[in-house]
C-alpha positions as CSV (number, residue, x, y, z in Angstrom):
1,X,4.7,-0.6,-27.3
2,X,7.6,-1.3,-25.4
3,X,8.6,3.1,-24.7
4,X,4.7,2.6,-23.7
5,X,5.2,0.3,-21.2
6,X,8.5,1.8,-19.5
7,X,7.1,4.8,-18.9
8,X,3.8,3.0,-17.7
9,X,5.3,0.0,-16.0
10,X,1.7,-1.6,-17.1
11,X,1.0,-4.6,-19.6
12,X,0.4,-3.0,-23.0
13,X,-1.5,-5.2,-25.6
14,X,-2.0,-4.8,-29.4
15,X,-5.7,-5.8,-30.4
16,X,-7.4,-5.7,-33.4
17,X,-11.3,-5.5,-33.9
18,X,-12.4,-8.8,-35.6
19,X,-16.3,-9.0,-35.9
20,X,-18.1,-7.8,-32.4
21,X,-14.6,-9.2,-30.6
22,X,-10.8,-8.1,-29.8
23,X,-8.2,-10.3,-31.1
24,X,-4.8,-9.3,-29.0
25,X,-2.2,-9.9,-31.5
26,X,0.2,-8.6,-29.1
27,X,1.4,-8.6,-25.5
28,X,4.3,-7.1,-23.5
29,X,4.3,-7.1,-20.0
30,X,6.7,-5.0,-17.8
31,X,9.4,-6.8,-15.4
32,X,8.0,-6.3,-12.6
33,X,4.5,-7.4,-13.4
34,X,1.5,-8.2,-10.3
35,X,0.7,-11.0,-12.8
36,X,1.0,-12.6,-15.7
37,X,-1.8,-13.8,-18.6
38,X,-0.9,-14.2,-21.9
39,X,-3.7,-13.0,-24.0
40,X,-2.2,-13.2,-27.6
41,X,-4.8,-14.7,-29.7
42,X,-7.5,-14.5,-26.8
43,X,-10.9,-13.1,-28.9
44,X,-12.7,-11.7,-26.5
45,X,-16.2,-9.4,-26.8
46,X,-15.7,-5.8,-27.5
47,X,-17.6,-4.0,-24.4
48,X,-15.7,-7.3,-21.9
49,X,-11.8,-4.8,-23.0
50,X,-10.4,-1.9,-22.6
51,X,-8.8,-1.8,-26.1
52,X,-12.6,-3.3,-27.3
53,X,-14.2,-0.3,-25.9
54,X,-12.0,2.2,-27.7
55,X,-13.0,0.1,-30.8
56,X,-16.6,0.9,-29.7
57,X,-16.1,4.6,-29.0
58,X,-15.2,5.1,-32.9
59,X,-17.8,2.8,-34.6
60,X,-19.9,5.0,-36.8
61,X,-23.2,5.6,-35.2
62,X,-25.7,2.8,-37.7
63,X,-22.8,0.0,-36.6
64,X,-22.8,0.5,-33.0
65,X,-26.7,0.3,-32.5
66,X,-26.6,-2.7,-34.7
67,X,-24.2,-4.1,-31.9
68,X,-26.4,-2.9,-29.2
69,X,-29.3,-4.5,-30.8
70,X,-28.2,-8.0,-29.3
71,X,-27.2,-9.0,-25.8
72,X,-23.9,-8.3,-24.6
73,X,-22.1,-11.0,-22.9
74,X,-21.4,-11.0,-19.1
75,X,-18.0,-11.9,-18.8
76,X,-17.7,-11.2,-15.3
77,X,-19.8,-9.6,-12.7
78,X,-18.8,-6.5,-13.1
79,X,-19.1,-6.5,-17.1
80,X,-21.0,-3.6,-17.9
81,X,-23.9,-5.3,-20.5
């Protein structure tokens, strides 16, 4: 995580999947940092994060449409649901 973000100079976050959410169970943030959230142990819905989306992209196919079957959450305006 931390090679990651010297050569990125971006936040990097370790998330796990936990039920139709992301759990970030980790959090380093570079010095020079536009701002600053702590997200460790933020759950937040799967399609609402970067790291959730990934999550998404390998669900096998019968899991995903069972998570598609409900409403997704708008987080924010620009949440994609």
């Amino acid at each position: 995580m931390e090679r990651l973000r010297d050569t990125t100079q971006e936040t990097v976050f370790l998330s796990v999947p936990k039920h139709n959410n992301t759990l970030t169970i980790d959090q380093i943030d570079p010095q020079q940092s536009v701002r600053l959230v702590d997200y460790v142990d933020a759950i937040l819905p799967l399609h609402c994060t970067s790291n959730g989306m990934i999550f998404l992209g390998y669900l096998p196919k019968s899991e995903l449409e069972n998570l598609l079957h409900r409403p997704l959450e708008q987080c924010t305006p620009k949440t994609i649901t």
